[in-house]
DSSP file (Angstrom, degrees, kcal/mol; ACC not computed):
  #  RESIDUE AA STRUCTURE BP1 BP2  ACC     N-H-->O    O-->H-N    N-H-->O    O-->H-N    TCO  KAPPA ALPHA  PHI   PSI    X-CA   Y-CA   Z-CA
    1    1 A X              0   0    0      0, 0.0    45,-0.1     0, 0.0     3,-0.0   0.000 360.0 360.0 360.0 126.6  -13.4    1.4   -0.1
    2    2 A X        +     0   0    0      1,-0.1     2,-0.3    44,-0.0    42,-0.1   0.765 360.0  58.8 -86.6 -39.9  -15.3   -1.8   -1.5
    3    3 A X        -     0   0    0      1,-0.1    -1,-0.1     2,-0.1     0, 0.0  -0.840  49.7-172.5-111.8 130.9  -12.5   -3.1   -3.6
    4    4 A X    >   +     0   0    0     -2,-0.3     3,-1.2     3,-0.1    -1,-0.1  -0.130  46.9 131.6-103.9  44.4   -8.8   -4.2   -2.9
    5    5 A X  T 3  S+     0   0    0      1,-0.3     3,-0.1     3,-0.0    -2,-0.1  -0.392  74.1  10.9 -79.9 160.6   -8.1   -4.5   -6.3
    6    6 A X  T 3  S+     0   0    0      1,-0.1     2,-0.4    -2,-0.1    -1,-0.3   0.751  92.4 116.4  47.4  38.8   -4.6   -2.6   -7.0
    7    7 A X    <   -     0   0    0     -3,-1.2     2,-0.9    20,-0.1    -1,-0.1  -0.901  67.8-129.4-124.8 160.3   -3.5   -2.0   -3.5
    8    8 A X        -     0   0    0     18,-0.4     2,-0.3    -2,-0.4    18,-0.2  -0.828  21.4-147.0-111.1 126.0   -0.6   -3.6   -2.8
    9    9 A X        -     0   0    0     -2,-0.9     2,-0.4    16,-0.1    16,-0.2  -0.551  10.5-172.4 -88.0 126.2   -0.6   -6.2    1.0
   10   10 A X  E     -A   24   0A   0     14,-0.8    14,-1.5    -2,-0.3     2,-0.2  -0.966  23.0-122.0-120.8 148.1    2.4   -6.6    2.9
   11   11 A X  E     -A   23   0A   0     -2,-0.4    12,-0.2    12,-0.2     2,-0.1  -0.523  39.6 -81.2 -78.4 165.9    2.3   -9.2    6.0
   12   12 A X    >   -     0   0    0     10,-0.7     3,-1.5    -2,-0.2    -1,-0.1  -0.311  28.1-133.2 -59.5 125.4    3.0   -8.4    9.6
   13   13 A X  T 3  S+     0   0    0      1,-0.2    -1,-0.1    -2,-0.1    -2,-0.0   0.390 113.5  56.8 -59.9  10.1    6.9   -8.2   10.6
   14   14 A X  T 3  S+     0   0    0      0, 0.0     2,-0.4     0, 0.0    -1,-0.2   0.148  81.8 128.7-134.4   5.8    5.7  -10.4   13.6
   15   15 A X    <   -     0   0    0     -3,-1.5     4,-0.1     1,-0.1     6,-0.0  -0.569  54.5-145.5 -73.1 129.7    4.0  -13.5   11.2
   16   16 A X        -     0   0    0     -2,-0.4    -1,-0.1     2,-0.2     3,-0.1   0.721  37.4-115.0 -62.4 -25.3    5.1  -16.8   12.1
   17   17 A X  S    S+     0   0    0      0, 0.0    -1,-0.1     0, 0.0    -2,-0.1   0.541  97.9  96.8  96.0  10.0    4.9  -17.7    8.5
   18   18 A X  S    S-     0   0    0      0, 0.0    -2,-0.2     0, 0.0     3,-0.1  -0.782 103.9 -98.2-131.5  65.8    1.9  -20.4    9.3
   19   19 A X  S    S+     0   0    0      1,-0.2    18,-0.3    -4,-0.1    19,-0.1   0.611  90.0 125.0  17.4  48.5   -0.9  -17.8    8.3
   20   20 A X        +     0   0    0     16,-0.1    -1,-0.2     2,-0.1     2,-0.2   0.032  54.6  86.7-117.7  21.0   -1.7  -16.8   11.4
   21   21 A X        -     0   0    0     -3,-0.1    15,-1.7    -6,-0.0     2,-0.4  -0.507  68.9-103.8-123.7 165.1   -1.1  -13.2   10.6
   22   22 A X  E     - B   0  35A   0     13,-0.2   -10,-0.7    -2,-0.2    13,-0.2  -0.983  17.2-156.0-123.2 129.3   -2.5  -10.1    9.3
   23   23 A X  E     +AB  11  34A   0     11,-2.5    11,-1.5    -2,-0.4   -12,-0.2  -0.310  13.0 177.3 -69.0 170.0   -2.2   -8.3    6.2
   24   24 A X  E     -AB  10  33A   0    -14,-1.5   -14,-0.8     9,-0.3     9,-0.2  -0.710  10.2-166.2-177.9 143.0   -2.8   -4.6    5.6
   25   25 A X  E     - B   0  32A   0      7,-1.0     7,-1.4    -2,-0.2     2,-0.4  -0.601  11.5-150.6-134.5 161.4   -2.5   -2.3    2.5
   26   26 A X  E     - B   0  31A   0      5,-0.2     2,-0.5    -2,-0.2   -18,-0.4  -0.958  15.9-179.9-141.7 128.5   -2.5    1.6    2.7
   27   27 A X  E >   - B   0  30A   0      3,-3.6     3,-1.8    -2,-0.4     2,-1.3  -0.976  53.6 -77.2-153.0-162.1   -3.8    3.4   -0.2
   28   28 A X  T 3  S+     0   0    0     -2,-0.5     3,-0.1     1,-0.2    -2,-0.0   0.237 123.3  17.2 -81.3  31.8   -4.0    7.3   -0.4
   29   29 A X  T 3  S+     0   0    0     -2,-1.3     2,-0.4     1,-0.4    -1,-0.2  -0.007 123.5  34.1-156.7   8.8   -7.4    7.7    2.1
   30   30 A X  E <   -B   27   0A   0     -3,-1.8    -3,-3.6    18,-0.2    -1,-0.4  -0.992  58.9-138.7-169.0 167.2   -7.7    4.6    3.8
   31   31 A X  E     -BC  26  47A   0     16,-2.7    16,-1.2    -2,-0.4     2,-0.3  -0.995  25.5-166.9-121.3 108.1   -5.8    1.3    5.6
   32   32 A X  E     -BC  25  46A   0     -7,-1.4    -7,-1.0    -2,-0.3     2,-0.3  -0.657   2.6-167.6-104.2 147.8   -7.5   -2.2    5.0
   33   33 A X  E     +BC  24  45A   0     12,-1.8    12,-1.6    -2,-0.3     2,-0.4  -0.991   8.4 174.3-136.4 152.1   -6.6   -5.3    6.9
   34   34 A X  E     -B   23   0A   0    -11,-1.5   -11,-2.5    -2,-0.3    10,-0.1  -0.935  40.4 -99.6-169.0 137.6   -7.6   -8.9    6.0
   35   35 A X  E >   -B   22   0A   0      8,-0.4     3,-0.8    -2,-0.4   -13,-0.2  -0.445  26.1-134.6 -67.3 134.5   -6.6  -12.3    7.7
   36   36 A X  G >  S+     0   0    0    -15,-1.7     3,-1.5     1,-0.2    -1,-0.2   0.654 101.3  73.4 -56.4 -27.2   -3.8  -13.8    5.7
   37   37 A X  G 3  S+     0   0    0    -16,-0.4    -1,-0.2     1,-0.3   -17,-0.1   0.944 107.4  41.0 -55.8 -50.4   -5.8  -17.5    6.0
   38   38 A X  G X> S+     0   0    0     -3,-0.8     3,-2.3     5,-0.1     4,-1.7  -0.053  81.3 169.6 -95.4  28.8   -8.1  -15.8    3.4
   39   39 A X  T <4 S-     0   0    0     -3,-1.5    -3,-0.1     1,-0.3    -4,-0.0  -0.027  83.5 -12.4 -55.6 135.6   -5.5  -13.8    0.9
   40   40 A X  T 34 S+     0   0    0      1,-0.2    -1,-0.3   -36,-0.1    -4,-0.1   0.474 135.3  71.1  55.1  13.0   -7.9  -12.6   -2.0
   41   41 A X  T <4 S+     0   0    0     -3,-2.3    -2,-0.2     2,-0.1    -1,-0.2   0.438  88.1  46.2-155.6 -26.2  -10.5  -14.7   -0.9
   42   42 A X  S  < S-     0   0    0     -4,-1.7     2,-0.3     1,-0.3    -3,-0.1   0.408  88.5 -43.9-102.2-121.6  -12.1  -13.3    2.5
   43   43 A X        -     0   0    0     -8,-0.2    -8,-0.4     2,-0.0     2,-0.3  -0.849  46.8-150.7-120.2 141.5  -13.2  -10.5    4.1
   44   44 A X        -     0   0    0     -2,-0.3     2,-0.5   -10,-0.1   -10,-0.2  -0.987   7.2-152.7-133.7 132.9  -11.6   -7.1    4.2
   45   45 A X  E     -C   33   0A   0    -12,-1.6   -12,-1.8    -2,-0.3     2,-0.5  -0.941  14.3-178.9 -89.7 117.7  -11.6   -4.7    6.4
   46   46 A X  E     +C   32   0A   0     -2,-0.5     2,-0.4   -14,-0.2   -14,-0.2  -0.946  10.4 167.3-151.8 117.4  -11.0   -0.5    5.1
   47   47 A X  E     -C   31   0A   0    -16,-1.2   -16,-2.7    -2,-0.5     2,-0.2  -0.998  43.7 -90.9-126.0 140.8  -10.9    2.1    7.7
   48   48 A X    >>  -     0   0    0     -2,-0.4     3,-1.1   -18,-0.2     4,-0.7  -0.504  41.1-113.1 -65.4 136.9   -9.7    5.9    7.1
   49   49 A X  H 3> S+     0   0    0      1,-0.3     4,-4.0    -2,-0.2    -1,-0.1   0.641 111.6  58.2 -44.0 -46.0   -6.1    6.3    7.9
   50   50 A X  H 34 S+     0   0    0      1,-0.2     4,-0.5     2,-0.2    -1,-0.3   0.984 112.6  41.9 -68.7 -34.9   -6.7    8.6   11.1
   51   51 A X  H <> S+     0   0    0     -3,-1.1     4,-1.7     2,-0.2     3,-0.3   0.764 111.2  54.1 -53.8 -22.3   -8.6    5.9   12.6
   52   52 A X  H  X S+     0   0    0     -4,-0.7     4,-1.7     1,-0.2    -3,-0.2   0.893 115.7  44.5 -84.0 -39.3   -6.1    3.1   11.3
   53   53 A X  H  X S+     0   0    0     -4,-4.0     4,-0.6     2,-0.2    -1,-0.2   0.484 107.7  50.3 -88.7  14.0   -3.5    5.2   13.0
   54   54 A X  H  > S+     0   0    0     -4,-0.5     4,-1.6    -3,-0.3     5,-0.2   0.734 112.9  55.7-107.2 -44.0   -5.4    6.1   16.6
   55   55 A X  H  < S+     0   0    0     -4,-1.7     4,-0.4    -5,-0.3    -2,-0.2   0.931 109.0  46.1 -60.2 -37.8   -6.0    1.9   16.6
   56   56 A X  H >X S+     0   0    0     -4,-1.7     4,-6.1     1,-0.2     3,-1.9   0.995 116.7  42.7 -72.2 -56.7   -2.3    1.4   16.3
   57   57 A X  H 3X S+     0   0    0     -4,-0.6     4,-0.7     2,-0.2    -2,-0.2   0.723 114.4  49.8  -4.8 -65.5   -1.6    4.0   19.0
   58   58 A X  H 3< S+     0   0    0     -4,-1.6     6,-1.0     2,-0.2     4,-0.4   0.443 113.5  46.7 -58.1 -30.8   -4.3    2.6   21.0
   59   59 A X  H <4 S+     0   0    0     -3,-1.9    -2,-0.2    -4,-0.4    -3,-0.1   0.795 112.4  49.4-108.6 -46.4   -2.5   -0.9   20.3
   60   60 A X  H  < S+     0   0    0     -4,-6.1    -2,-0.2    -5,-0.2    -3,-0.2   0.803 109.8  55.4 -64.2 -15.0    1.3    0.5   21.3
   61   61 A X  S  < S-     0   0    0     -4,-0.7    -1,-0.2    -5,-0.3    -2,-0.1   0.681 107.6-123.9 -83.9 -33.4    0.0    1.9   24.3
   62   62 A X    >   +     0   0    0     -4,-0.4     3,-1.9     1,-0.1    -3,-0.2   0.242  68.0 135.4 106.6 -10.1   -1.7   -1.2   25.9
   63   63 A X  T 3   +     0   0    0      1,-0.3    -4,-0.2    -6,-0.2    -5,-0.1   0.694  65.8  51.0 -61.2 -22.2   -5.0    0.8   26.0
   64   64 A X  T 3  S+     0   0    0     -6,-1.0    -1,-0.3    -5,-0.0     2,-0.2   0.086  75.5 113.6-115.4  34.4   -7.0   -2.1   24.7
   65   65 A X    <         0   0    0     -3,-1.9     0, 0.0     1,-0.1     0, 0.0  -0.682 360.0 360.0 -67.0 131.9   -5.8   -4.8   27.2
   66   66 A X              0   0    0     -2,-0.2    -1,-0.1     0, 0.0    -3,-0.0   0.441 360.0 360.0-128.4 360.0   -9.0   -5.4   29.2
């Protein structure tokens, strides 16, 4: 996905509220993330949904603590 035009961005339940946080939008074949600093303005990230959900997995599990 190139474009996040029409997806809709929710922030992190865990954002301080100083933009220090990550957005991410779901739309029916893929999961984008993009640093709140840069809303509409930066760099986006778009991965397919089984991958966005083996990185979250990945992420609840401690597995990428190095």
């Amino acid at each position: 996905m190139s474009s996040s035009k029409g997806v809709r961005w929710r922030v992190s339940s865990y954002s301080n509220g100083e933009g220090q946080c990550v957005e991410v939008a779901r739309c029916a074949t893929a999961v984008g993330a993009r640093d709140t600093k840069d809303t509409g303005h930066g760099p986006e990230l778009w991965t397919s949904c089984e991958s966005w959900a083996a990185f979250v997995g990945s992420v609840r599990r401690g597995s990428l603590e190095g």
